[in-house]
C-alpha positions in Angstrom: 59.8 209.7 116.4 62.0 211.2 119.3 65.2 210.0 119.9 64.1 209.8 123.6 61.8 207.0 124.7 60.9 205.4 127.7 60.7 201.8 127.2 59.2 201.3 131.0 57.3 203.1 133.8 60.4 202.8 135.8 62.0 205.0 132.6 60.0 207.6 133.3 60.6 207.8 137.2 64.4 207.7 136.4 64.1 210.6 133.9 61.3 212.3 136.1 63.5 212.3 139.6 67.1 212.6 137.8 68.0 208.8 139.2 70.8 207.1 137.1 72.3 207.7 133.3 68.7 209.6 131.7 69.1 210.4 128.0 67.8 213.5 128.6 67.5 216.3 131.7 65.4 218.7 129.6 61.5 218.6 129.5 59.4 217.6 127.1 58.8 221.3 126.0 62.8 222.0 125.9 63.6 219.5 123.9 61.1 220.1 121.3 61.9 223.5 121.4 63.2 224.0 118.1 60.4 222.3 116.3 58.1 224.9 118.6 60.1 227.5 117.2 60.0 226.3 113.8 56.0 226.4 113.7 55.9 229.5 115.6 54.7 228.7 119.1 56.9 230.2 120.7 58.5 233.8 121.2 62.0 234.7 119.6 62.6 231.0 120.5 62.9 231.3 124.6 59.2 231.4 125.6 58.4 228.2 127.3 55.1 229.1 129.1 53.9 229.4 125.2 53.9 225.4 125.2 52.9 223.1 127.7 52.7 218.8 127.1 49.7 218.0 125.6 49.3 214.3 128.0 51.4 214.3 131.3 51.8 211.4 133.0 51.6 211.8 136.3 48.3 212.5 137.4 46.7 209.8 135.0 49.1 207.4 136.3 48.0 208.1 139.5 44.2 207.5 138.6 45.5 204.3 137.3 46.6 202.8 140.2 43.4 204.0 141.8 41.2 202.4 138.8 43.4 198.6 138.9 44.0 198.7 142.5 42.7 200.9 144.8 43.2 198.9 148.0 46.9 198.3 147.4 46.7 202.1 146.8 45.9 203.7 149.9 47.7 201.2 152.0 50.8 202.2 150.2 49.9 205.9 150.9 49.4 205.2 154.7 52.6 203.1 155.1 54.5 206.0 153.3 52.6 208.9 155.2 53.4 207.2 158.4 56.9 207.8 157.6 57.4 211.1 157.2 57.2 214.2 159.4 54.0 215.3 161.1 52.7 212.4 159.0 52.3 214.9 155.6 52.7 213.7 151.9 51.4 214.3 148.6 49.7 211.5 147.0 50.5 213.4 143.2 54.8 213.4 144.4 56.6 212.1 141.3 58.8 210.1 144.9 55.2 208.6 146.2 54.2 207.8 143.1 57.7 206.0 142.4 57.4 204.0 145.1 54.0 202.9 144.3 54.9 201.8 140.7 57.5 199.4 142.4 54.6 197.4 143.7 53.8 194.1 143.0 50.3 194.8 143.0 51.1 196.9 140.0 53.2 194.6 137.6 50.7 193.9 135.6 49.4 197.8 134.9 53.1 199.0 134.4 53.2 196.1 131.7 50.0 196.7 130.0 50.5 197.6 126.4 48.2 200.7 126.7 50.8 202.4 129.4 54.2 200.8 127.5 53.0 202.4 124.0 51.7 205.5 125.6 55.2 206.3 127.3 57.3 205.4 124.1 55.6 208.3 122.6 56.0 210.7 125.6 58.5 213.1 124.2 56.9 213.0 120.6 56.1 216.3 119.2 52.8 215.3 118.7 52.7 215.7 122.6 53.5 219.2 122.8 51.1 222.2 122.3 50.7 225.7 121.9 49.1 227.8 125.2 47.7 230.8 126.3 49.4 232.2 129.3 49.1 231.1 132.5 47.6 227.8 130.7 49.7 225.0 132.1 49.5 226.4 135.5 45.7 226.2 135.7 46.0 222.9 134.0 47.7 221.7 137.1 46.1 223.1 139.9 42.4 222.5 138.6 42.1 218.7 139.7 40.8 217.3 136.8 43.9 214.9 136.6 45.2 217.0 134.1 43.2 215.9 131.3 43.1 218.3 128.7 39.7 217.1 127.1 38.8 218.3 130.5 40.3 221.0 130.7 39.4 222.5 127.2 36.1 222.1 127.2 35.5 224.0 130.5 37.5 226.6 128.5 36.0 226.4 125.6 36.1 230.2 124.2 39.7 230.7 125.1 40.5 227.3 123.0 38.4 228.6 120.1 40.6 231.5 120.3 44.0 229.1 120.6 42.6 227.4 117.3 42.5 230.5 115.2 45.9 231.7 116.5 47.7 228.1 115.7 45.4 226.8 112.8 48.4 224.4 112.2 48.5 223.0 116.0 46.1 220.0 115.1 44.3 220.6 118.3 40.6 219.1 116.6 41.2 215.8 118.1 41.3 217.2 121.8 38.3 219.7 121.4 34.9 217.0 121.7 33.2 215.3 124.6 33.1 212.2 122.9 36.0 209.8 121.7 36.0 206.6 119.6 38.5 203.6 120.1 39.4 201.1 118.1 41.2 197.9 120.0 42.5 194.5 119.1 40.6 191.5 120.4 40.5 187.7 119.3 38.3 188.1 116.6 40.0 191.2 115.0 38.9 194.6 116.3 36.9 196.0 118.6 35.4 199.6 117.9 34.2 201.5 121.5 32.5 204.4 121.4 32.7 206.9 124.7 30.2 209.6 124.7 30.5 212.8 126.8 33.0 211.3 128.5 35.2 215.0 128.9 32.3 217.2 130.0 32.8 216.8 133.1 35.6 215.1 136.0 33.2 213.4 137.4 31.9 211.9 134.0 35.1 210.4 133.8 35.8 208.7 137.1 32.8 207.7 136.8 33.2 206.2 134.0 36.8 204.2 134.3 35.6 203.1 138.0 32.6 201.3 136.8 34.4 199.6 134.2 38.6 199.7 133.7 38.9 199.3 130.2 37.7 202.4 129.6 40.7 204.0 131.6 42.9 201.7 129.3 40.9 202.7 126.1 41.6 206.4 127.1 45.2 205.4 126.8 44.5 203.9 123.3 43.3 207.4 122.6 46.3 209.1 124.0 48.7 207.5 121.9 46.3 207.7 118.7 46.5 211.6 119.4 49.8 211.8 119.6 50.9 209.8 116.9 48.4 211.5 114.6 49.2 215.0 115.4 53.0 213.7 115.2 52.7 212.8 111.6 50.6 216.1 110.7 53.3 218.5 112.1 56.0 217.0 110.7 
């Protein structure tokens, strides 16, 4: 486990904007840079472009305050864009997106269990990949809320190729359409199957708008990953 982990939403902003005493300035590629190095991801030990994170935040975080409230959303965006010049502003700014998480409206979603445990593991190893270059850009600036399911499907031959170069990056879990769940109800557990979910952007909004579970089931699946992948490369 990594000795750095957000305990809150309001963790990450602070580390994410540089606001207050942060147990860490680097990124989550720096500062698992010499387990990178150890496993051969990177070049003589200085290439960061070779890595990227496996699940940033941001941009799902974003979607999530779309998927649990999407009126208090856009208001916020309108009173904020109404404040600055010529009446611009991003809606994926780490600063907007701040200022949306200190909501009321969202209380409840920054509390959720599925966010909480999925930021504890944020700086995990099992969060950090191997990538070809020019990877984590295109990641970014393709929309798809940077979902790498998404993203590595559309790509599919280049992450065949990624697999044979870094057999020991578990990246199996990230390569399928589908994904299975299994949550904690009343009665026990609860096992939720989501097929083709990744084949498409639209498959997926589609899919957490019509019902917001699955949003915090994809969650689940984030930390599962993670943790997994953590125990299998160290």
């Amino acid at each position: 486990m990594a000795d750095v982990v957000f305990q809150s939403v309001e963790d990450f902003f602070n580390w994410k904007l540089n606001i207050g005493d942060v147990k860490t300035k680097k990124s989550v590629e720096e500062y698992n840079r010499e387990k990178t190095d150890e496993l051969k991801w990177t070049e003589n030990g200085n290439n960061y472009k070779k890595t990227d994170v496996l699940y940033s935040f941001l941009l799902i975080y974003q979607l999530g305050l779309k998927v649990t409230n999407k009126e208090a959303y856009i208001e916020i965006y309108n009173q904020e864009k109404s404040k600055t010049p010529k009446k611009r502003l991003s809606p994926n700014s780490p600063a907007f997106l701040h200022t949306c998480s200190q909501a009321s409206e969202y209380k409840e979603f920054n509390e959720s269990k599925e966010l909480t445990e999925y930021l504890k593991v944020y700086f995990s190893i099992g969060n950090v990949i191997p990538i070809w270059p020019g990877g984590n850009a295109a990641r970014g600036s393709m929309g798809l809320y940077d979902i790498p399911e998404i993203f590595f499907n559309i790509y599919s031959d280049w992450t065949k190729r990624l697999m044979e170069l870094y057999p020991n990056a578990c990246l199996d879990a990230i390569n399928s359409p589908n994904f299975i769940v299994k949550r904690n109800s009343e009665n026990g557990y609860i096992i939720k199957g989501y097929k083709d979910i990744f084949e498409t952007k639209k498959q997926f909004e589609s899919a957490v708008t019509a019902n917001k579970q699955a949003y915090y089931d994809y969650l689940i699946r984030r930390c599962s990953v993670i943790k997994s992948r953590e125990e299998a490369l160290s």
